[in-house]
Every structure is written in structure tokens, then in C-alpha cells.
KEBAPA-295963 format. One line per field, with one value per atom (N, C-alpha, C): residue number from 1; residue in three letters; y, x, z. Coordinates in pm, 1 decimal. Atoms other than C-alpha are relative to their C-alpha. Last residue first. Layout:
<recs>
pake: [NUM  ...]
gugu: [ALA  ...]
Y: [Y  ...]
X: [X  ...]
Z: [Z  ...]
</recs>
This chain:
<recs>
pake: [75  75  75  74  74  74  73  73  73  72  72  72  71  71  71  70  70  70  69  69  69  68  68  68  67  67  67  66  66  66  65  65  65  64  64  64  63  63  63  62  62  62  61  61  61  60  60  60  59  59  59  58  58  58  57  57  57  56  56  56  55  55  55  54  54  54  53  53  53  52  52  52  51  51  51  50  50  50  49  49  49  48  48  48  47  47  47  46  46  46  45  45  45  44  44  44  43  43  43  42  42  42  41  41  41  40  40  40  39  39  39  38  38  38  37  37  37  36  36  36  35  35  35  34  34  34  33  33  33  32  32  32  31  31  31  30  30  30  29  29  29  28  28  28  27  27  27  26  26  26  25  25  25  24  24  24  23  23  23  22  22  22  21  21  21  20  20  20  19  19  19  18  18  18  17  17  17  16  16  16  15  15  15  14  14  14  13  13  13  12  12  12  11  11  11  10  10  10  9  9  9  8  8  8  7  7  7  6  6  6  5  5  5  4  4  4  3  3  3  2  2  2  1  1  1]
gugu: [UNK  UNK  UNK  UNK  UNK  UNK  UNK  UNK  UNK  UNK  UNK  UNK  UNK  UNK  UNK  UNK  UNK  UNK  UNK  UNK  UNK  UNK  UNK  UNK  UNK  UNK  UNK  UNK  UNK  UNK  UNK  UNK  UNK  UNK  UNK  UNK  UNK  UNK  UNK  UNK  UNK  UNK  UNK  UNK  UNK  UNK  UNK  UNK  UNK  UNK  UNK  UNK  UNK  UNK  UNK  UNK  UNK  UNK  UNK  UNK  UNK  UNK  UNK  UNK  UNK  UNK  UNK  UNK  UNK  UNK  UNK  UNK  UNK  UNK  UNK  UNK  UNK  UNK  UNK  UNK  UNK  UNK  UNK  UNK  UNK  UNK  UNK  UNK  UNK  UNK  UNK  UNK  UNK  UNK  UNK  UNK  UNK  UNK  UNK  UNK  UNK  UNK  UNK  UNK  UNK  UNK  UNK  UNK  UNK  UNK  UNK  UNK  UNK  UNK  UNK  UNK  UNK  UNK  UNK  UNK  UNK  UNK  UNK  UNK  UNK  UNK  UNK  UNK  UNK  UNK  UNK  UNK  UNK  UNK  UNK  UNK  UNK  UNK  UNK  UNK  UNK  UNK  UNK  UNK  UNK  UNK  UNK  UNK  UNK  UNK  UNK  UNK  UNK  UNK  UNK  UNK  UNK  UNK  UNK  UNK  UNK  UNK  UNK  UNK  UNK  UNK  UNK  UNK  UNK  UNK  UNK  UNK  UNK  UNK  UNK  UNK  UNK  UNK  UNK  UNK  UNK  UNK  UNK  UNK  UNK  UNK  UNK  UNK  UNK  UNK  UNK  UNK  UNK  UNK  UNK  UNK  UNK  UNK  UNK  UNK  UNK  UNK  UNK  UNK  UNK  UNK  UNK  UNK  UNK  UNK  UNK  UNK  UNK  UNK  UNK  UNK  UNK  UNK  UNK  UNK  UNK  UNK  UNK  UNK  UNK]
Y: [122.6  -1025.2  -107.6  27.7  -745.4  -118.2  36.1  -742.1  -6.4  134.1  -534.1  -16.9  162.1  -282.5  -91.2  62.1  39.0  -182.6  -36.9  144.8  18.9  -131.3  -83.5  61.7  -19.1  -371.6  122.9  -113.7  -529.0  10.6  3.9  -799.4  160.5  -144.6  -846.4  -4.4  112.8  -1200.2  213.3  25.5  -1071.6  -48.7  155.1  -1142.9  -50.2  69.5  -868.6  -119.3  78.1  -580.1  -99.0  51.5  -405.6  -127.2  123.8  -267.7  3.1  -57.5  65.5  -174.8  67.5  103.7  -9.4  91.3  352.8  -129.1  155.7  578.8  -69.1  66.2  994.6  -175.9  -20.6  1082.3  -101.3  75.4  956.2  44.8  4.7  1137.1  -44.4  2.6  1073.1  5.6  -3.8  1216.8  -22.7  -70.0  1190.6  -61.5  46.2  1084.6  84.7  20.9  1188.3  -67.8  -120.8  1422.8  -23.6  -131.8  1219.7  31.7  -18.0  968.5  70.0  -74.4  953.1  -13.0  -124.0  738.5  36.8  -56.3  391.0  128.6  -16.2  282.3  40.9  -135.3  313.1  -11.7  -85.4  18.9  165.0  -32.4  -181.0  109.6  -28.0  -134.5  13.3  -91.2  -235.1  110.4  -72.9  -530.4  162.4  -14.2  -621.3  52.9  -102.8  -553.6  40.8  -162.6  -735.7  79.5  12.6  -1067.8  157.3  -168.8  -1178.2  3.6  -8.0  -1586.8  114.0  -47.6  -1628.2  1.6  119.1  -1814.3  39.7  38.5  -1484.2  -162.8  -39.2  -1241.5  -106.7  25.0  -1428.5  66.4  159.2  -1481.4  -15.2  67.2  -1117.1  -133.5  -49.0  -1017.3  -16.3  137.1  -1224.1  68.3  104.1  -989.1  -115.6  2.6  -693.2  -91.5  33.7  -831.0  24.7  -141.9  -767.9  8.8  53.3  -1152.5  130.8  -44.4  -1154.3  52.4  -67.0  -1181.1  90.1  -109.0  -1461.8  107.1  -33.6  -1606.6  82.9  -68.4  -1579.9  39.3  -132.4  -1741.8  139.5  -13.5  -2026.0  117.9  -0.9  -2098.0  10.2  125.8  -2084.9  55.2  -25.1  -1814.3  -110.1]
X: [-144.6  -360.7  -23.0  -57.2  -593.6  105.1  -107.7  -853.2  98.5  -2.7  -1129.5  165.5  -40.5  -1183.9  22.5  202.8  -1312.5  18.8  48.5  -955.7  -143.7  56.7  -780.0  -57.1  89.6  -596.7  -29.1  57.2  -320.8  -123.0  82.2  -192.8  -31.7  0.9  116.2  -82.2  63.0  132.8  -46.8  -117.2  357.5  -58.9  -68.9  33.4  90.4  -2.5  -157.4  72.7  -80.3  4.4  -100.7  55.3  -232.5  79.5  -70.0  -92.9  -51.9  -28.7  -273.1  61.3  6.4  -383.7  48.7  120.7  -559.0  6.0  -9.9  -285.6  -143.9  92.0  -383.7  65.6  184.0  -93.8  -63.0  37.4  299.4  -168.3  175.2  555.0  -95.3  106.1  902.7  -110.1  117.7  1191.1  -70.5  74.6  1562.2  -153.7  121.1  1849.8  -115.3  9.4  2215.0  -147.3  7.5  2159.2  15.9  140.6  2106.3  -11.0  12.9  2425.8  -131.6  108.6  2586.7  -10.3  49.3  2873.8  -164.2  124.9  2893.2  18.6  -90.6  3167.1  -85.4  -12.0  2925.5  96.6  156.0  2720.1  73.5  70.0  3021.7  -97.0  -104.5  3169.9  -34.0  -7.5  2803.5  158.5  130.0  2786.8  -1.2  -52.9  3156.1  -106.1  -118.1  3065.0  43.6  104.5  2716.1  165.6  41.8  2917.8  -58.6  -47.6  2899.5  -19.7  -66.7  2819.9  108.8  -119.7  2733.1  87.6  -85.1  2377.2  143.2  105.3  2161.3  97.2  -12.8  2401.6  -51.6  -147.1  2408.0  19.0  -21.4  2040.6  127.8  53.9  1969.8  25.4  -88.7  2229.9  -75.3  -82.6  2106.3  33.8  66.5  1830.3  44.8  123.7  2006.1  -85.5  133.6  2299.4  -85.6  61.2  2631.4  -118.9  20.0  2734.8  -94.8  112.8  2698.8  -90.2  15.9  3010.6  -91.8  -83.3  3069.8  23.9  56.4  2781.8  73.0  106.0  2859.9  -48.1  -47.8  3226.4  -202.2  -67.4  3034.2  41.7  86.4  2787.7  59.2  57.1  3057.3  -60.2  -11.1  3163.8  -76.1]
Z: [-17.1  -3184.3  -76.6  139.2  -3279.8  -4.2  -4.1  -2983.6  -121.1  117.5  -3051.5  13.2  -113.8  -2745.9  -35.3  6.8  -3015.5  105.7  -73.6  -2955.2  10.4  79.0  -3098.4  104.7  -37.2  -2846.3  -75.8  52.8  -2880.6  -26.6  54.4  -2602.3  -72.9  59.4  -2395.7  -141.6  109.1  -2119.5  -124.1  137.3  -1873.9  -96.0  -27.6  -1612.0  -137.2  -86.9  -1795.0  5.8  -49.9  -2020.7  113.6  -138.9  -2240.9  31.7  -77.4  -2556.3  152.6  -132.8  -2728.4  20.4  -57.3  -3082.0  140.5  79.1  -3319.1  98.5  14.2  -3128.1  -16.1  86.7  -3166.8  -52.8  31.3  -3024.2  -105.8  47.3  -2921.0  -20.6  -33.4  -2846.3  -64.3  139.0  -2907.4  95.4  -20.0  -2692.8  -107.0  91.7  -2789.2  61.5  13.0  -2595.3  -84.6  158.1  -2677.8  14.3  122.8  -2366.8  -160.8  15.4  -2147.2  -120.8  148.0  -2242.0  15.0  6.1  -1911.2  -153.1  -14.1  -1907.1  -33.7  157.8  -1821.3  14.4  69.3  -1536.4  -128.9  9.6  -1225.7  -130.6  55.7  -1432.6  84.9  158.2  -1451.9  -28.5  109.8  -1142.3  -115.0  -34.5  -954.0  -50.2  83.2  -1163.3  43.6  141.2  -1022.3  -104.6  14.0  -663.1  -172.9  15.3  -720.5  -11.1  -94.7  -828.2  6.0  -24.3  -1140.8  121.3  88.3  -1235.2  19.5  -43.7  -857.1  -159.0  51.6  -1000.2  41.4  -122.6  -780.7  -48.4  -176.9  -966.0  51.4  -39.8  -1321.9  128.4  -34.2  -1302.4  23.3  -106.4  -1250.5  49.4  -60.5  -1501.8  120.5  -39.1  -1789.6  129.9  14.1  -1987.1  48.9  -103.5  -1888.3  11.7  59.6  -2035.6  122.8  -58.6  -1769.4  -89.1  -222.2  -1767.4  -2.4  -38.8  -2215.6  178.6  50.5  -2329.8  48.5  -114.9  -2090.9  -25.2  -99.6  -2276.5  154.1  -13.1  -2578.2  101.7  -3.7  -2510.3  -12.8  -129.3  -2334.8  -35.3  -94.4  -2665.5  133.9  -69.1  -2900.9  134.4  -142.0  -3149.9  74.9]
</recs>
């Protein structure tokens, strides 16, 4: 597959779909089609919970660091 078909594969990618709106790849009408055209999937979702974590993630300035919980960095 070549680096153009990938990418016209890819217009509605949540990871592309800002740049392809604001670059006129998609236009909002057609993002907005797409996303009412999804169904619901609630209900095939599933809840995890999460206790007693040894570690935790600390987000500053997009930059994503682990962290125990005695404050010792693990990265």
C-alpha cells in the first residue's frame, strides 16, 4: 500500500483529523457525517477499575512520566 492510499484511509484518524480539517483534506460537513454515522457501542463497553497502583503517570507539558508511590521516578 503506498503512502497516499494510507493516508486517504486514514482522513477520519483521530490522530489526523485535526490537521486534515484545518489543511482542507475533510471538510467539517463530511467529519460531522462520519461521526453521526457510528453506532452506539455503550453497552459493548466494559469498566476496569483500578486499586492499590504501586504506580501512577504524571502528565506535564505532554511530556508522560512514572512515578511509584514513594515519589521515585521509574522512567
Amino acid at each position: 500500500m503506498s503512502l497516499a492510499s494510507d493516508l486517504k484511509n486514514k482522513r477520519f484518524d483521530k490522530r489526523l483529523v485535526d490537521w486534515n480539517l484545518k489543511n482542507n483534506v475533510i471538510t467539517q460537513a463530511e467529519y460531522d457525517q462520519m461521526m453521526s454515522s457510528l453506532s452506539d457501542e455503550t453497552d459493548n463497553a466494559t469498566t476496569v477499575e483500578l486499586s492499590n497502583m504501586e504506580e501512577h503517570a504524571v502528565v506535564e507539558n505532554n511530556d508522560i512520566e512514572v512515578v511509584s508511590n514513594d515519589g521515585g521516578f521509574l522512567q
